[in-house]
N, C-alpha and C positions, 0 to 999 in steps of 0.2 A: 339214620339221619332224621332230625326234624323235619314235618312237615314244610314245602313253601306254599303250596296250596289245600285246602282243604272243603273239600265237596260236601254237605251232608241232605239227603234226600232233595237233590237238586231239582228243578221241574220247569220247563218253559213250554209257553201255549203263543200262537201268535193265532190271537181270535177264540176260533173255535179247534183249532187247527193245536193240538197236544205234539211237541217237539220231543223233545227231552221229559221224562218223568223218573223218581227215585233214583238217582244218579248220587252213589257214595261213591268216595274216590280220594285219596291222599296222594299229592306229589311230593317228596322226598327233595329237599334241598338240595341243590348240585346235583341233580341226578338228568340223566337224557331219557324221557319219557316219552311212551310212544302211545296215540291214541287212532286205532287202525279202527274204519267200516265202510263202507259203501256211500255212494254219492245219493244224500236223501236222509243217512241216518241220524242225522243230526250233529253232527263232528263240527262244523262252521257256527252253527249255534252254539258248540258248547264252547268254543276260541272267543266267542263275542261277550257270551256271559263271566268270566275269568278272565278279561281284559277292560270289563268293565265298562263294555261300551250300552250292553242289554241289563237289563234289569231281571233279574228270575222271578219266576211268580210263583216259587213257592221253594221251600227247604233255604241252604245257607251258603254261603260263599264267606271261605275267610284267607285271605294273601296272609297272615302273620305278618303285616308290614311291610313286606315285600312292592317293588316297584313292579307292573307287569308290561312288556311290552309287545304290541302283534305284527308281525310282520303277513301280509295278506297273500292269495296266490298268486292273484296280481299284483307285481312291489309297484307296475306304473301308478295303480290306483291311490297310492298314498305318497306319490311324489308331489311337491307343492312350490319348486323352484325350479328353473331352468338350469342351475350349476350347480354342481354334487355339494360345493363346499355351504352354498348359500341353506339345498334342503338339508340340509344336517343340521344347522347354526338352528332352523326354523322352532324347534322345540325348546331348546334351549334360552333362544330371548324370547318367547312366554314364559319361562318359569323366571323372568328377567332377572336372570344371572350377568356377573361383570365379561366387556369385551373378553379379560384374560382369560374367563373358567369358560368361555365357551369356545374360545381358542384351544384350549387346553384338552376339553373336551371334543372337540373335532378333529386333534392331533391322535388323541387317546384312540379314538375310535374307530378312525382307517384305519391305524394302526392295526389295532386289533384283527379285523376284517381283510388288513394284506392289499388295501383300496388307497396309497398313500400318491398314486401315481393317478387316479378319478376327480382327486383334491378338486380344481377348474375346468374339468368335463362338463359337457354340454347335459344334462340327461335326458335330452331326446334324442341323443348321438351312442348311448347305453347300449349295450347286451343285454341278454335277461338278466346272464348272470349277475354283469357288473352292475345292473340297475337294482339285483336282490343286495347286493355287496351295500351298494347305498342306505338301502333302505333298512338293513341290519346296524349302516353305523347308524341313523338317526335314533333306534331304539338305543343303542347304547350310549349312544350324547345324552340322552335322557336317562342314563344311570338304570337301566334297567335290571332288576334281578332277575325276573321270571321273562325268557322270552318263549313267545308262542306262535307256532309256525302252521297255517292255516293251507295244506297240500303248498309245501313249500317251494316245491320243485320243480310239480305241474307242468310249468311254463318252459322249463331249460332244456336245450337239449345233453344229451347226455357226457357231454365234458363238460360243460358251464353247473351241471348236476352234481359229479363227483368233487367238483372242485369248492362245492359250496356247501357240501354236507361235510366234509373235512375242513372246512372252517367253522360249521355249526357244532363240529366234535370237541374243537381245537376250542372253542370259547368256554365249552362246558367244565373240559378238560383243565386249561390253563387258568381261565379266568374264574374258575366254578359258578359261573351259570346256569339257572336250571332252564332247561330247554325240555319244552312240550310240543311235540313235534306231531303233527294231524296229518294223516295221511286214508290214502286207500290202497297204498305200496307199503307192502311189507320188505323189500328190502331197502326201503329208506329207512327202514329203523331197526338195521341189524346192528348189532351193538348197543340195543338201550336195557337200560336199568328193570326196565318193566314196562309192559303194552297190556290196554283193554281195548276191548271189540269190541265198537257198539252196534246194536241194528235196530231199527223203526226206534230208538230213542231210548233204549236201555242196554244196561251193559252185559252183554250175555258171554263172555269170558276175558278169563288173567291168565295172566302168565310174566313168569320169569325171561323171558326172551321171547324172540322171535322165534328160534325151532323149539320151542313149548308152547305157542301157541298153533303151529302147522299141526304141531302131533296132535294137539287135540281137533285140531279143524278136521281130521282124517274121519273120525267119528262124530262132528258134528258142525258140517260144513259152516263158513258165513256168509251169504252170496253178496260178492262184489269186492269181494278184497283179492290182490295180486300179490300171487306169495313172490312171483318174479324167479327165473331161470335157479339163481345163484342161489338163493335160498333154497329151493327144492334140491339142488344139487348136493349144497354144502348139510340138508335135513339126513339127504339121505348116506353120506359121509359118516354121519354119527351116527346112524341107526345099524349100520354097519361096522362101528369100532374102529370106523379110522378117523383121525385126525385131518381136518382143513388148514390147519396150520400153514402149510408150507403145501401148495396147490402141488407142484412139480411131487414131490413123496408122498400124497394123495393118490395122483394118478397110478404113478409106480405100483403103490397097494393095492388099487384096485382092480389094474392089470394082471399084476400079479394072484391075485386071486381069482380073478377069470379063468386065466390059466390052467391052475391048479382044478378049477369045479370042471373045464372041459375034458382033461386029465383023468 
């Protein structure tokens, strides 16, 4: 796939204080991208420079035209109305579009998000999740191509969690969205197209998935990153030659092969 974003020797200093330095990086249109390190290594600086809120101080930033939008780890922090329907509308009449397109857009947008029922919710009366549910349709009221998710999930606990990265899947998926997903949990990004690891501000590995970049952490750790139960579980599944496919004939296999080695 084409580029939706394109990194080339990226660099941010805030002062004297060196962030981010030679940072290449291509995101793949429609693709779910994962950018896993530790809390410090610069991962929120790099969501702010590629949403275009920071300016880099050095190398290039190019969206291909692409619209970006960032949803933060706090969604309260970029809530700006008291009614879901009102902060959705909010993006929209700045880009002063007609009542019906941002009608249309607000309809579009829950939709999408599965939020059709938050419409004239309070959002100080919010869940995390339904408050991140919001703050996903605003970026998408705004037509967003690239959205970018700053530890998206942080905040949820863990069914407001699952229920909001299978709508982050579901958007990529159906609506082809490319989603840049910032984490320090690696099993928030099982299923992406491709993850890099940053640390102190540079990218110190790639990988094809998520259990390709565990197997290389085995031989060169990166401290702060959570590979998380399931993922150590489901790594060691395939180091093994079974299939996680189907958890229940997983088990079977591996029992059964217990078995056999006490045998």
């Amino acid at each position: 796939m084409p580029p939706a974003v394109s990194l080339s020797q990226l660099s941010f200093s805030y002062e004297t204080k060196t962030v981010l330095r030679g940072i290449d990086l291509e995101i793949p249109r429609s693709s779910y991208f994962g950018v896993v390190g530790s809390n410090g290594s610069g991962k929120t600086t790099l969501a702010y420079l590629i949403s275009g809120i920071l300016p880099p101080s050095g190398g290039s930033i190019d969206t291909h035209g692409n619209r970006v939008g960032l949803v933060l780890a706090n969604p309260e922090n970029q809530v700006v109305s008291l009614v879901v329907e009102e902060d959705i509308a909010f993006g929209p009449e700045n880009l002063k579009l007609s009542c019906r397109e941002i009608k249309a857009r607000i309809d579009g947008a829950l939709q999408a998000v599965h939020g059709e029922y938050l419409r004239r919710s309070l959002t100080t009366e919010l869940s995390g999740g339904e408050l991140a549910k919001a703050v996903f349709a605003g970026q998408l009221a705004l037509d967003a191509d690239v959205l970018v998710l700053d530890e998206g999930t942080v905040m949820l606990d863990p069914n407001n969690r699952k229920v909001l990265l299978a709508t982050i899947r579901e958007l990529n998926r159906d609506l082809g969205k490319t989603i840049l997903h910032i984490s320090h949990r690696l099993d928030d990004l099982d299923g992406a197209d491709g993850i890099v690891a940053i640390d102190q501000g540079e990218i110190v590995a790639r990988a094809e998935s998520v259990f390709d970049l565990v197997k290389g952490m085995r031989a060169r750790p990166i401290p702060g990153i959570e590979p998380g139960a399931g993922i150590l579980y489901q790594a060691f599944l395939r180091d093994a030659g079974i299939s996680a496919g189907d958890p229940e004939e997983a088990v079977c296999e591996l029992a059964r092969r217990i078995r056999c080695g006490q045998g």
